[in-house]
N, C-alpha and C positions, 0 to 999 in steps of 0.2 A: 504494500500500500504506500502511493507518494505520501508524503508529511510535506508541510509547507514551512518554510523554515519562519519562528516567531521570535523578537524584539519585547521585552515586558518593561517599561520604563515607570519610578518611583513603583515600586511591583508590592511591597510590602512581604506578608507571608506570602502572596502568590496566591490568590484565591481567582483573581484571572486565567491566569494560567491551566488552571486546576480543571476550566470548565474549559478550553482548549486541549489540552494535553490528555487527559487522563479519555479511557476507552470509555466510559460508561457515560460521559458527557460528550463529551466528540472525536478525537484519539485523531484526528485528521494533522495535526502540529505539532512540531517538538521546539523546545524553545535554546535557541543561540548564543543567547546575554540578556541577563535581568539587573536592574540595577538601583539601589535603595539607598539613602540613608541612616536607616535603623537596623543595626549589629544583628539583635537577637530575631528580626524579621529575614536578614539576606540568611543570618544559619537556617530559619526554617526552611526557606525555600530552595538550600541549598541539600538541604536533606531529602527531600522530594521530589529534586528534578536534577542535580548534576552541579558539579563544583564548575557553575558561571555565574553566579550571580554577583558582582560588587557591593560591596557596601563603602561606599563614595557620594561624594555629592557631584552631582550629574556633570553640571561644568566642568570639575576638577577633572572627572575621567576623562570627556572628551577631550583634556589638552594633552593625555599622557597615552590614550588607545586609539586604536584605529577600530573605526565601525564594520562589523560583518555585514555582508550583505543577511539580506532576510528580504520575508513574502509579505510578512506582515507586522506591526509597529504597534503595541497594545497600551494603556498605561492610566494610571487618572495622576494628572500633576495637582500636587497637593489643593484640597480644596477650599481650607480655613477661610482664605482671603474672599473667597467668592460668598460662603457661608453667612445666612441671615442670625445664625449665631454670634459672630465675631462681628462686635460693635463698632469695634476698630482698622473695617476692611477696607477701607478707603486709604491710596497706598501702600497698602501690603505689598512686600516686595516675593512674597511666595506667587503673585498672579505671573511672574515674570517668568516662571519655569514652564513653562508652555515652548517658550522657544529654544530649550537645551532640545525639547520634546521632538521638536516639529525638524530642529539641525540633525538628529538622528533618524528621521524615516528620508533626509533626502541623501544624506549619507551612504544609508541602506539598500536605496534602491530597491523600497519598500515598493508596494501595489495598492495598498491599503492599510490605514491604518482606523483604531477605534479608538476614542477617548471618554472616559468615563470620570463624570463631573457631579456637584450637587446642582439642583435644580436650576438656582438661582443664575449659575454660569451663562447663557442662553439670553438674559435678561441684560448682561453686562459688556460693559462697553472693550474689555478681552476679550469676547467671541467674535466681535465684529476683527481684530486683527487677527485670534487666530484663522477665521474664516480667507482673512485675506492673504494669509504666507500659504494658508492649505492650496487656492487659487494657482498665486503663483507659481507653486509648484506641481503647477496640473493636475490638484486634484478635485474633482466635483464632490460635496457632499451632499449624503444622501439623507434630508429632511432630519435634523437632526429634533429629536423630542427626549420627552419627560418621563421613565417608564416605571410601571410599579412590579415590581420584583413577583409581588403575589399572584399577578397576572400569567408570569410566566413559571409558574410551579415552584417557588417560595414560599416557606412558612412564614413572610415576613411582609409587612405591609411597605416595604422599603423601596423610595422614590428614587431615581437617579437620571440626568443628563446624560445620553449615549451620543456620539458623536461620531457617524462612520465617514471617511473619506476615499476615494476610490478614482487613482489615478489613469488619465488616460480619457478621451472621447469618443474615439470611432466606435467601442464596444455596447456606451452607453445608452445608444439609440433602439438596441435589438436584446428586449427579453431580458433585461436586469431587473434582479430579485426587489420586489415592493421592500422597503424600508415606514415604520420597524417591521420585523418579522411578529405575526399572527399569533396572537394569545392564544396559551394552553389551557388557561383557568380563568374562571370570571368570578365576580363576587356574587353572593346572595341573593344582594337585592336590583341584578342584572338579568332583565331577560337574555336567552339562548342557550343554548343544548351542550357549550362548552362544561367541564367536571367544575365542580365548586373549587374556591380558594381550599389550597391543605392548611391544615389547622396544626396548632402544637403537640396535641394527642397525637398526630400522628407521626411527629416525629422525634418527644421527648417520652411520650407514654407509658414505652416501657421498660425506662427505668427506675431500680430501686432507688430508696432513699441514699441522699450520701453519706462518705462516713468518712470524717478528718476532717482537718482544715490544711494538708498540703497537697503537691501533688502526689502521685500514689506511685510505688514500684511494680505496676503490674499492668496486665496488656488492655489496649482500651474494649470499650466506652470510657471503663469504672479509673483509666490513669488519671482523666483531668473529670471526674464527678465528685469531687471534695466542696466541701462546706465553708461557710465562716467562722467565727467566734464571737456572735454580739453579744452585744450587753445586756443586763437581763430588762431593761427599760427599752430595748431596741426588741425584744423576744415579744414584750407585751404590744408594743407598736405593732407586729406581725398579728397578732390574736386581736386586734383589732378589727381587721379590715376585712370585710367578705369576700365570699367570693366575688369576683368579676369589680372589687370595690376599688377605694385611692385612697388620697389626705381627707376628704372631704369624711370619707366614713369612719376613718381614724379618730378623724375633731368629734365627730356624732358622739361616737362612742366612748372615746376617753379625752375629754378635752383636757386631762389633767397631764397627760404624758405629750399630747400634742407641739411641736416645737411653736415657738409664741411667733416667731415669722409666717406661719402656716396659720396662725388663729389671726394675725391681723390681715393678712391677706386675703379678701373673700371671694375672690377671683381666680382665675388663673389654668393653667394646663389642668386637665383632670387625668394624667398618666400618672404624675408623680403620686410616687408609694401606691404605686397599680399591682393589681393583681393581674396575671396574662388569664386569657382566656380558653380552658381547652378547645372549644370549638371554634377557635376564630385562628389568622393567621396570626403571629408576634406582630408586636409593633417593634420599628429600629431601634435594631441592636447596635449600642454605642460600646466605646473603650471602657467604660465603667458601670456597664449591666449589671456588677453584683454589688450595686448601691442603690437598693429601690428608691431613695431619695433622691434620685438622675433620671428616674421613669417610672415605667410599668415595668418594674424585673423581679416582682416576687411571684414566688411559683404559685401555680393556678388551687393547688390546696394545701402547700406542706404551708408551715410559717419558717421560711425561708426567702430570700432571690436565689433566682436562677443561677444553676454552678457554671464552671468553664465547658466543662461538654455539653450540657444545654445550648448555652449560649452558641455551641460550633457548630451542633446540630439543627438550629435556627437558623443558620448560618447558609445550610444543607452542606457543608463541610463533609466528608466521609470520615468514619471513625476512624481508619486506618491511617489518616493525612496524620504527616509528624509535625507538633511543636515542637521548637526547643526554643528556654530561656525560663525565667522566673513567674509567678505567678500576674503580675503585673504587667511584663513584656507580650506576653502569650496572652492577654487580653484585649491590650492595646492591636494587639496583632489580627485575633477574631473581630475587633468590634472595627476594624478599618476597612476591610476584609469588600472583595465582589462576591455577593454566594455561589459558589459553583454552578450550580443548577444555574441559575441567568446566566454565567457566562459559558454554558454549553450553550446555551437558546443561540446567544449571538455567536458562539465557534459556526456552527452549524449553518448560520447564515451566511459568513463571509466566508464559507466553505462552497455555498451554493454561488458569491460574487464570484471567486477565485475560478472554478469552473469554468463560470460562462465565459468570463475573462478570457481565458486558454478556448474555449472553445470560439468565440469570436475574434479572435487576435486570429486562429487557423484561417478563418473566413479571408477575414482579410488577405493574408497573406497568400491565399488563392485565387481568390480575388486579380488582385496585383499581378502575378504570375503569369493570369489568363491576358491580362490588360499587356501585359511586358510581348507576352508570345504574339499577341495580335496587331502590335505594333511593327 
């Protein structure tokens, strides 16, 4: 079977990768050079897929490497800056790393590349340039939108900016694959005959309870299904909250233990100190899921949040995928994370670009041939 050869830029653990590379998401790529800033994310990915991955910062390698060629150019350049979280995003100098991004797929002699963004990117006045180096470097993009993860067979209600670019014109006229590619799963309260959103039962369910609070010497699920240590004023905050409940029913019920930020506040998200729901997908999974006071990350009946293998499992991570690093790192690393499962939906797709590509590039070049001989 051809592999097309893949590029993973700012790559983290490699949860892109994961749904390119590995067989059971799409197995059609093997990846060339991946390259990260953070140590305990390039050992993971480095354990998973092959001693290429850098950990550098982007610029610095491109003055000291020479770029492989590669088919395809994957990567989301860090997103903080764009983020309606980060108050302070107005010159953020993280928006800038788009173009180490963009100097590597022409380097490459890439055909395609994907970028994966938070929402808000789209809205900001950096897409409009990156739009226009992707241009001059001939490459058309294809309708770039906002996708929900749960749509395409995620346990996770999680939003993201996809950004595909697809070098070259003559091919794009004849039979190029619709962008986005066609949802697996629709919600509830969606008419059509697509399967329902997958829910957390189905994919944390049937684990026992955990048991420690480090990681474990032993083979997974149960190596990263370990616990906390709260406090016993933090155990009762947990026995507060119903099922499917938050802060709100915490204040209900014990307004005595309730933090006085939360009682003066009568407003606000209704995730924090959530309960997830079995029958529903997760809501985003951040770098600090096992601090229900950051969301909805307590478990749907234990009085707990969510462990680290939950959280990977949300993730749609496969149990078998290796972390390495400390318990902190190896979260940071899940909650940054592309969930596999989406990024096979999109291997899969620019497997179908990649194709037609080859097969209309033959066209032409027969084409031509007939034209040369006729002349």
């Amino acid at each position: 079977m051809q592999k097309f050869k893949l590029i993973d830029l700012f790559c983290g653990a490699g949860g892109l990768s994961t749904g390119f590379i590995r067989p059971e998401f799409c197995g059609h790529f093997e990846s060339v050079l991946a390259i990260d800033n953070d140590r305990a994310a390039v050992a993971t990915y480095n354990a998973n897929f092959g001693e290429h991955c850098y950990n550098e910062n982007i610029e610095h390698w491109l003055k000291t490497h020479e770029v492989p060629k590669a088919d395809v150019v994957i990567g989301g350049p860090p997103c903080q800056g764009f983020s309606l979280l980060n108050k302070n995003r107005e010159g953020d100098v993280r928006r800038a790393l788009w173009e180490p991004y963009m100097d590597i797929i022409e380097m490459s002699g890439a055909s395609v590349f994907v970028m994966e963004n938070v929402p808000g990117l789209l809205k900001s006045e950096e897409f409009e340039h990156i739009a226009c180096r992707a241009q001059k470097l001939g490459f058309h993009l294809l309708a770039p939108a906002v996708l929900n993860m749960a749509d395409y067979g995620v346990p996770q209600t999680r939003k993201r900016t996809i950004i595909v670019g697809v070098k070259g014109g003559e091919f794009l006229e004849d039979n190029i694959p619709d962008f986005p590619p066609a949802p697996s799963h629709q919600a509830p309260n969606v008419e059509g005959n697509l399967p329902l959103w997958r829910t957390v039962n189905e994919f944390i369910g049937d684990l026992a309870p955990p048991k420690g609070t480090e990681i474990r010497d032993e083979s997974p699920p149960y190596n990263l299904h370990f616990g906390r240590n709260p406090t016993a004023v933090s155990r009762q905050r947990y026995e507060a909250v119903p099922l499917g409940g938050n802060r709100f029913d915490l204040q209900r019920n014990r307004p005595d233990i309730t933090p006085a930020c939360w009682v003066r506040k009568l407003s606000g998200g209704t995730d924090l100190f959530g309960r997830l729901w079995w029958d529903r997908p997760s809501v985003t999974i951040r770098t600090e899921f096992f601090k229900p006071e950051k969301g909805r990350y307590l478990h749907p009946d234990q009085n707990r949040p969510i462990t680290h293998r939950e959280a990977a499992r949300l993730m749609s991570f496969p149990d078998d995928f290796i972390f390495t690093g400390s318990k902190i790192e190896i979260a940071k690393q899940i909650g940054n994370a592309v969930p596999p499962i989406f990024a096979g939906k999109i291997a899969n797709f620019i497997l179908k670009v990649l194709e037609q590509r080859k097969a209309n590039g033959t066209k032409v070049k027969a084409t031509r041939a007939k034209v040369g001989a006729a002349a």
